[in-house]
C-alpha positions in Angstrom: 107.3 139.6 153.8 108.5 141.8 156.3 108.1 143.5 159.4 104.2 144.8 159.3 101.1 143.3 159.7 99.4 144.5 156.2 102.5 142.9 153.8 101.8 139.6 152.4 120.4 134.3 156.9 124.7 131.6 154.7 125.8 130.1 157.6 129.6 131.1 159.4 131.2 134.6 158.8 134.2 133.0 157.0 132.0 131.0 154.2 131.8 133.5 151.6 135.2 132.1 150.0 137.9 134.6 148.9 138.4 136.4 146.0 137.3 135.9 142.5 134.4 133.2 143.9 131.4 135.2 143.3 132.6 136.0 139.6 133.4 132.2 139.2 130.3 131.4 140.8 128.0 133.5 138.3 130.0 132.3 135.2 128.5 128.3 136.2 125.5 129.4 136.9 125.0 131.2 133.5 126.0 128.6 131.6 123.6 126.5 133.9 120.9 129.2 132.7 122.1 128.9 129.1 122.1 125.0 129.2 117.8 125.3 130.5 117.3 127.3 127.7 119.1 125.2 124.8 117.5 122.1 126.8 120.6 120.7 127.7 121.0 118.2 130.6 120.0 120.4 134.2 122.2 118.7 136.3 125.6 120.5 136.4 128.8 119.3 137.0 129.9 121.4 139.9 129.6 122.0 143.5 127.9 124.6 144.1 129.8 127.7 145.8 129.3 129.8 148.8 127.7 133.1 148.2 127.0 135.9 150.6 123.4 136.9 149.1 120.0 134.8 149.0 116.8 135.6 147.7 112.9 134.6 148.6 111.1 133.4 145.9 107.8 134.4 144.7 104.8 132.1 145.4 104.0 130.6 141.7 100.9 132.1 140.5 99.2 132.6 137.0 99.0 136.5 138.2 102.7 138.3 139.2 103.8 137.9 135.5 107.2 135.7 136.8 106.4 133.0 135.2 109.2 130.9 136.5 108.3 127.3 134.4 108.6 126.5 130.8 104.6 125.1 130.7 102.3 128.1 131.5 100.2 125.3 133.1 102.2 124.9 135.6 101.8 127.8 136.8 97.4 127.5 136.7 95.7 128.0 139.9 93.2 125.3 141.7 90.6 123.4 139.0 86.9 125.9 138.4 84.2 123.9 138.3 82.1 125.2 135.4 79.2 124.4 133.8 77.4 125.2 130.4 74.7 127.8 130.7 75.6 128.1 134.8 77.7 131.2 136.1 81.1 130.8 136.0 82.5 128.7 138.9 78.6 127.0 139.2 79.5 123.5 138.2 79.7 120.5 140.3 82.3 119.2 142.2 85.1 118.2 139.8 86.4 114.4 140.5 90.6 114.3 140.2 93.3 112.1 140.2 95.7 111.7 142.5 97.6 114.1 140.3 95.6 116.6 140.1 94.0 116.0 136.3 90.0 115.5 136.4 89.6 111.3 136.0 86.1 112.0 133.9 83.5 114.9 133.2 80.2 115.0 132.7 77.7 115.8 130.1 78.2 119.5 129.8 80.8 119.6 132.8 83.8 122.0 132.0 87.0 121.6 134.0 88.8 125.4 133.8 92.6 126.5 134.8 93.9 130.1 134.1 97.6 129.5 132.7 98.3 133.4 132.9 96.4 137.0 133.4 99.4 139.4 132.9 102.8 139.9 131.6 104.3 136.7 129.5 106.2 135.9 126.8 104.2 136.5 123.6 104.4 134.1 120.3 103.7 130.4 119.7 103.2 128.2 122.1 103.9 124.4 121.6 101.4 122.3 122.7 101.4 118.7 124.1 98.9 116.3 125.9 98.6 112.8 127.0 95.1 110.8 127.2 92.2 111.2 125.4 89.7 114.1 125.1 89.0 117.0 124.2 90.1 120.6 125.0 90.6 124.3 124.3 93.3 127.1 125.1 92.0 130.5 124.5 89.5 129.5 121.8 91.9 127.2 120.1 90.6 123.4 120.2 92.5 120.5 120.8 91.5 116.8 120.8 92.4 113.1 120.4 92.1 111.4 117.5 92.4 107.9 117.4 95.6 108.0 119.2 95.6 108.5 122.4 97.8 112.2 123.0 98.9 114.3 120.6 100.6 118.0 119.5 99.8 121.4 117.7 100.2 125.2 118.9 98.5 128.2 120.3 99.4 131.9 119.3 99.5 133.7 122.6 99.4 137.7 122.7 101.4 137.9 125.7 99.0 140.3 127.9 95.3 138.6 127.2 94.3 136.3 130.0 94.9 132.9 129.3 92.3 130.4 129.7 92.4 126.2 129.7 89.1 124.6 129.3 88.7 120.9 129.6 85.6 119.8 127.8 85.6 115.9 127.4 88.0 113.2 129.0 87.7 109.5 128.4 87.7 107.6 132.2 89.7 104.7 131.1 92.0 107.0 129.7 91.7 109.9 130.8 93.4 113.9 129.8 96.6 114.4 131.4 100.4 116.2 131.4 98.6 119.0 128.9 101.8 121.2 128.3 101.6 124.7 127.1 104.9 125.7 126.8 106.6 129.1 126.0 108.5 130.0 122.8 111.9 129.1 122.7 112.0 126.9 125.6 113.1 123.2 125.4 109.2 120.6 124.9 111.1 119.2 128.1 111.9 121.7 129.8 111.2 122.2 133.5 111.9 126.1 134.1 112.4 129.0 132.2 115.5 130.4 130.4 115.2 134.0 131.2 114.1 133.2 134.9 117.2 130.9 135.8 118.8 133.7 134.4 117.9 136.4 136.9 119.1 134.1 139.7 122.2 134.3 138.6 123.7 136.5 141.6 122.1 133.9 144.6 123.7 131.4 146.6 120.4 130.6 148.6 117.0 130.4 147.9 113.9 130.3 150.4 111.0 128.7 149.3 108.4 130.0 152.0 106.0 130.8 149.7 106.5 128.5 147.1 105.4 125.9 150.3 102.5 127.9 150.7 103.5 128.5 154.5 101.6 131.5 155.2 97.8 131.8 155.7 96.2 134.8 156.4 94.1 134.8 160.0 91.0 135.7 158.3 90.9 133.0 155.4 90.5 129.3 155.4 93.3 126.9 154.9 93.1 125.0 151.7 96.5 123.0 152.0 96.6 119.7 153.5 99.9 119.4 154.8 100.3 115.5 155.0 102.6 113.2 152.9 100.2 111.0 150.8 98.3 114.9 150.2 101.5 116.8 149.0 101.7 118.3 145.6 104.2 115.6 143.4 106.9 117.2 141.0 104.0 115.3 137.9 100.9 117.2 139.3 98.7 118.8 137.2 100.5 122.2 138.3 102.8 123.6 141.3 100.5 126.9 141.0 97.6 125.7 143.3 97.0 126.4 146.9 99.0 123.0 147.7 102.1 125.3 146.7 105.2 123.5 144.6 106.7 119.9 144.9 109.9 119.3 147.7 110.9 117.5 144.0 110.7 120.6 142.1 112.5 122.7 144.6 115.8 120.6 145.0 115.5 120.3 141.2 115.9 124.1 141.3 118.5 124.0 143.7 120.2 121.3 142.2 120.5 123.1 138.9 121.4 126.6 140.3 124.2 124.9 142.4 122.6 127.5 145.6 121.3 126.1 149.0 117.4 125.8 149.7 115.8 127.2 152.7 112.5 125.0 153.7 109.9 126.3 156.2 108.0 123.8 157.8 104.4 125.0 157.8 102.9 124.7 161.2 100.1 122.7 160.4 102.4 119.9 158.7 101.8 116.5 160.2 105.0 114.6 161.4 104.7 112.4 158.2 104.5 115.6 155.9 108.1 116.8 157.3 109.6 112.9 157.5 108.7 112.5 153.8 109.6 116.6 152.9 113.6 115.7 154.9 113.9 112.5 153.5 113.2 113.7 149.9 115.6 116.3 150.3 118.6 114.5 152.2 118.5 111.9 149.5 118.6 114.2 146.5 119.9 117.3 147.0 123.6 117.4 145.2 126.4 116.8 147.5 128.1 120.2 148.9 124.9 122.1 148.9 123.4 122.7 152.4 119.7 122.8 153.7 118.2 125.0 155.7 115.1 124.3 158.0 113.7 127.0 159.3 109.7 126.5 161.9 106.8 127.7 159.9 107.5 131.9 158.9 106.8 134.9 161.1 105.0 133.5 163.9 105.1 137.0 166.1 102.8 138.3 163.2 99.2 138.6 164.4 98.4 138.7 160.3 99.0 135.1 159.8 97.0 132.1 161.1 100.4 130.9 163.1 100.1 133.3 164.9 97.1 133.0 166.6 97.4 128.9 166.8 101.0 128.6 168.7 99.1 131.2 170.7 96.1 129.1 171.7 98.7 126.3 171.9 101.3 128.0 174.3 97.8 129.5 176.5 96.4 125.7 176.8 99.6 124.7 177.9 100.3 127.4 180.4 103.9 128.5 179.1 103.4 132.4 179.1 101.9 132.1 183.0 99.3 134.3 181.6 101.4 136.3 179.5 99.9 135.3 175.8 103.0 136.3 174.0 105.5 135.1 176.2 103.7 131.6 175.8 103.5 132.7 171.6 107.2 132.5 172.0 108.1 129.5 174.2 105.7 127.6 172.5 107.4 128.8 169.1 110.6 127.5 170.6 108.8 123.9 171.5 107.8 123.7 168.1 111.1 124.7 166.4 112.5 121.8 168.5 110.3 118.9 167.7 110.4 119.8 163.9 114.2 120.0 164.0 114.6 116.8 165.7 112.2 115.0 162.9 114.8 116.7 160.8 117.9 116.0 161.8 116.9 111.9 161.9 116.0 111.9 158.3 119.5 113.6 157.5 121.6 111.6 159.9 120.2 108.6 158.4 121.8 110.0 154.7 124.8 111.3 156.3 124.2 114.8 155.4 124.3 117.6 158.0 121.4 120.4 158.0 121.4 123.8 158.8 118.8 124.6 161.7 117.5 127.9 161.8 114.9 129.6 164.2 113.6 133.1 163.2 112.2 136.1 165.4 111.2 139.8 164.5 113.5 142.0 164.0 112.3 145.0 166.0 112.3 143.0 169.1 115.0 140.9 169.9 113.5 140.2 173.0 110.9 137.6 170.7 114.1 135.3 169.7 115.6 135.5 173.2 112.5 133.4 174.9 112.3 131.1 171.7 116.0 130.2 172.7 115.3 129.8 176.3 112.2 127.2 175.5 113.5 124.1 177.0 116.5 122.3 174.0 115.9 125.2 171.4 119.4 126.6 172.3 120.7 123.4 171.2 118.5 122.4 168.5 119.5 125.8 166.6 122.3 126.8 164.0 121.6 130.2 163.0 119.0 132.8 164.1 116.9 134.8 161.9 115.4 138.2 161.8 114.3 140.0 159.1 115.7 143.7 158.9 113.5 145.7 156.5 114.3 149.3 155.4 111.2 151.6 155.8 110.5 155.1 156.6 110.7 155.6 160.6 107.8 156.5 163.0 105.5 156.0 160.2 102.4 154.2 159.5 101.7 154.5 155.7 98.8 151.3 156.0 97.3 154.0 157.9 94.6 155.9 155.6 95.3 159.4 157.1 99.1 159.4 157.3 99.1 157.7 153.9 97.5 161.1 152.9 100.6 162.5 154.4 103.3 160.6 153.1 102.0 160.9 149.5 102.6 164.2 149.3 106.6 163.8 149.8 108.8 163.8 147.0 111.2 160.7 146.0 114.3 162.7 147.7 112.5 163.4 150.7 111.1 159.3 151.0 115.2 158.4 150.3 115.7 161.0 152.9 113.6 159.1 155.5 114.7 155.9 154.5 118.9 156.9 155.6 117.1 158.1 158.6 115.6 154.3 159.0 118.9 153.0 158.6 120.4 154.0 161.5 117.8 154.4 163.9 115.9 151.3 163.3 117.8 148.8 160.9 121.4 149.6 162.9 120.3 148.9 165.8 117.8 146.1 165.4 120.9 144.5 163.4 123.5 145.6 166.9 120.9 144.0 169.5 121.0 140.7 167.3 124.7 140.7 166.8 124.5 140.9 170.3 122.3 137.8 171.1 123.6 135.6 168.6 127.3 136.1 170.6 125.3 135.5 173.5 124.1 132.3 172.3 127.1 131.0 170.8 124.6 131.4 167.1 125.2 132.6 163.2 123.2 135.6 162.7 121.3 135.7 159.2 118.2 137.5 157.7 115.4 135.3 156.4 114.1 138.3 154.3 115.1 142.1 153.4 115.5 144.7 151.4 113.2 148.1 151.0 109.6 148.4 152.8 107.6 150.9 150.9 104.3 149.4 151.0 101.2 151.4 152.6 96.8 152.2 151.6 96.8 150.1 148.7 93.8 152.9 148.0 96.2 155.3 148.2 97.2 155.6 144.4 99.4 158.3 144.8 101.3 156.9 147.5 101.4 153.9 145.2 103.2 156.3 142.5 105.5 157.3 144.9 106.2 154.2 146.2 107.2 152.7 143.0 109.1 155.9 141.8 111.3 155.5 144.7 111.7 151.7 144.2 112.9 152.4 140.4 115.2 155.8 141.2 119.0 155.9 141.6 118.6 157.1 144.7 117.4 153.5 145.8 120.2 152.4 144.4 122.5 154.2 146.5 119.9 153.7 149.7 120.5 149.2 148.7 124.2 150.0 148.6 124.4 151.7 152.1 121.9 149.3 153.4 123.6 146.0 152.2 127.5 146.8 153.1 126.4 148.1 157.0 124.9 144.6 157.2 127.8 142.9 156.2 130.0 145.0 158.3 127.8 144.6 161.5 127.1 141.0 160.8 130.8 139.9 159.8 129.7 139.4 156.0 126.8 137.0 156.7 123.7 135.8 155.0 121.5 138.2 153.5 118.3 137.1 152.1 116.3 140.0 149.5 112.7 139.4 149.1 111.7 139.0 147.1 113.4 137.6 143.3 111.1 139.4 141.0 107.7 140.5 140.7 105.1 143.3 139.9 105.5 146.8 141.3 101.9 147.9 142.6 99.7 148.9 145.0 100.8 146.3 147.5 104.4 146.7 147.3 107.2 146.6 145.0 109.0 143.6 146.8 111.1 142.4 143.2 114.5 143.1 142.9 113.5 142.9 139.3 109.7 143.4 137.9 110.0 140.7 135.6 112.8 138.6 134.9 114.0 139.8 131.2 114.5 143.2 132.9 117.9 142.1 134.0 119.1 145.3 135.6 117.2 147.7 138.2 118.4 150.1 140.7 117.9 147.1 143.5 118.8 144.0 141.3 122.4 146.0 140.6 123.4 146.6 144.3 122.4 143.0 145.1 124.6 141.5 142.2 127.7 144.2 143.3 127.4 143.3 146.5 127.1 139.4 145.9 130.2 140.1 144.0 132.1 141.8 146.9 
């Protein structure tokens, strides 16, 4: 997300299509949304059709409240060893499948997931399971007879924590595809009604976080970025630390009729991005386009990237003992190698991909040396930048000036934030403009939208900060903020970050907090100006 240290582009000017489009295009994509939810087929008969506005989607987690599938368990976090009588998270080592599900337990051995912790819907669940065992959800037991699988249902309060505990499994046949899945929604269902729903006004979707491509500097990496590793679309859930399957995500793209944006973590081994292009140029629905974009915000000292293309570019001597300059022609080697991996997998299907190389938008000076790494020129579509609307000459992650800030009102934050437009957002938006004519490039934004995030101790700033996200006045800041990028940019790509998600203490990034919300100050501009 963003421009700052502390917080976690569609392609030609022309594409947008002319009148009426965006009205036809949300009228498909309803009834796309209204098929998921009666269960219907999820495969629609349409191309999909060029939009102006993209969003980021939220990692999947049992935590933000989103819950984007139908099956709260696929949604759970990574397997907790447990125990009986030992603290919780003191068992042994859990043994799994290659999907994910534990192949056997031991005596007293309990295999835990957390399905959900806040906001979802409330009501029965259906319940579903394949093998043979035993199991509860929230107190509420479940086992095998005879027969291996079997059914029954969970009442679920909507706002208690929800808790899967695996007690017994047979080896030779063990538990497996338990589903957990909300009222209303289709036993087969893949995502959820309402959440299909609210992504109604987006031609694109990014999945950086969905792929897990961010690690913070300070933390270890869990994911194993290689083929025979990846998460499959029949894991045990798309909610751990391995992130969601390629499989899921052109399913989603597929039945929203929008075109995916993939980041290729930096980590990923050559066979991880073969098998992640080859998935995707064989089953992504003809007319919708791909986007491959190197790893995510590599000029941001808060992410493990960072520091590794660093240490990369140093070894190699391409900064000539500049660090950052090597940060950024090393980026540019990257961004060239994984494009080239790319571009074979989707020559071989016939199918053209959208390359896209990304820089900060503050400093246009970051995506001029990526472009002047030897090939990146060439081996890019469309530059990136991500032009985020804060308050100027401020540092609100800054305990004393968070002091500060806090005591504004909402007008006088609004007031700041016009300022931001046209002495920052303007002008980092101009200087790109500039070096994407330069380069002979599309200009596009990776991510966007409002920056009021600071001292997540701060909880008045926090109040203001979410006051200001959920006031007209935002509204009217979004509207402002929106058109001047499509009048500087010639109507291009504009990707919001993020779809939905809690307002709190470390941002309020959702257009909408939860998906049945449906309407915000934020999520209204975005849908007008989808519309045009």
């Amino acid at each position: 997300m963003g421009e700052t240290l502390e917080k976690r582009g569609l392609g030609p000017a022309g594409r947008a299509g002319g009148p009426g489009t965006a009205g036809f295009r949300f009228v498909l994509r309803a009834l796309v949304a209204g098929a998921a939810l009666l269960g219907l087929p999820s495969t629609p008969a349409f191309a999909a059709l060029p939009g102006r506005l993209g969003t980021n989607l939220g990692a999947v987690t049992y935590y933000d409240g989103v819950v984007p599938f139908a099956d709260l368990v696929q949604q759970a976090g990574d397997w907790i060893p447990n125990q009986d009588g030992a603290p919780w998270g003191g068992g042994p080592a859990l043994r799994l499948r290659r999907d994910g599900w534990p192949s056997r337990l031991s005596a007293g051995q309990v295999a835990t997931a957390v399905l959900a912790e806040v906001r979802y819907p409330a009501g029965t669940y259906s319940v579903s399971w394949s093998g043979r065992g035993s199991f509860d959800v929230n107190g509420r037991a479940f086992a095998s007879g005879s027969s291996p699988g079997g059914s029954g249902t969970v009442e679920l309060d909507g706002q208690s924590i929800v808790i899967l505990n695996l007690r017994s499994t047979d080896p030779s046949d063990p538990l497996r595809e338990i589903r957990v899945v909300v009222p209303g929604e289709s036993p087969t269902a893949v995502f959820r009604g309402a959440w299909l729903a609210s992504l109604v006004p987006y031609g694109a979707v990014r999945f950086m976080d969905w792929q897990r491509t961010n690690s913070a500097a300070w933390e270890p990496r869990r994911t194993s970025f290689t083929c025979n590793k990846r998460v499959l679309p029949g894991s045990y859930s798309q909610g751990t630390s391995a992130g969601v399957s390629v499989e899921r995500m052109v399913e989603l793209a597929n039945l929203l009729g929008v075109d995916p944006w993939f980041n290729v973590p930096h980590e990923a081994a050559t066979s991880w991005l073969r098998c992640h292009a080859k998935i995707v140029a064989a089953s992504l629905s003809p007319g919708l386009v791909a986007r491959y974009e190197f790893s995510n915000e590599t000029w941001n000292p808060g992410f493990r990237a960072f520091h590794d293309l660093s240490a990369e570019g140093d070894r190699l001597g391409l900064g000539g003992g500049d660090s950052y300059l090597g940060l950024q022609r090393r980026t540019g080697q990257r961004h060239v190698k994984a494009m080239r991996i790319v571009e074979k997998e989707f020559a071989r299907a016939g199918r053209s991909v959208v390359r896209v190389l990304a820089g900060q938008a503050a400093n246009a000076w970051v995506l001029e040396q990526r472009l002047l790494a030897p090939g990146a020129a060439s081996a890019t579509d469309e530059i990136a930048i991500a032009p985020y609307l804060g308050i100027p000459d401020a540092n609100p992650f800054d305990p004393a000036e968070a002091g500060g800030l806090a005591t504004l009102t909402v007008a006088q934050v609004l007031a700041r934030m016009a300022i931001a437009q046209g002495s920052e957002v303007d002008a980092w938006t101009a200087s790109h403009v500039a070096l994407a004519a330069d380069f002979g490039k599309v200009l596009v934004a990776y991510e966007g939208g409002q920056h009021l995030a600071g001292d997540s101790s701060n909880d008045a700033l926090t109040a203001l900060f979410v006051a200001t996200n959920r006031s007209a006045g935002m509204a009217s800041a979004y509207r402002t903020y929106l058109d001047r990028w499509r009048d500087a940019t010639g109507n291009a790509l504009f990707m919001h970050f993020t779809d939905a998600g809690p307002y709190t203490q470390w941002g309020s990034w959702g257009a909408l907090e939860y998906p049945e919300q449906s309407s915000s100050p934020k999520y209204d501009e975005l849908v007008r100006f989808a519309a045009g």
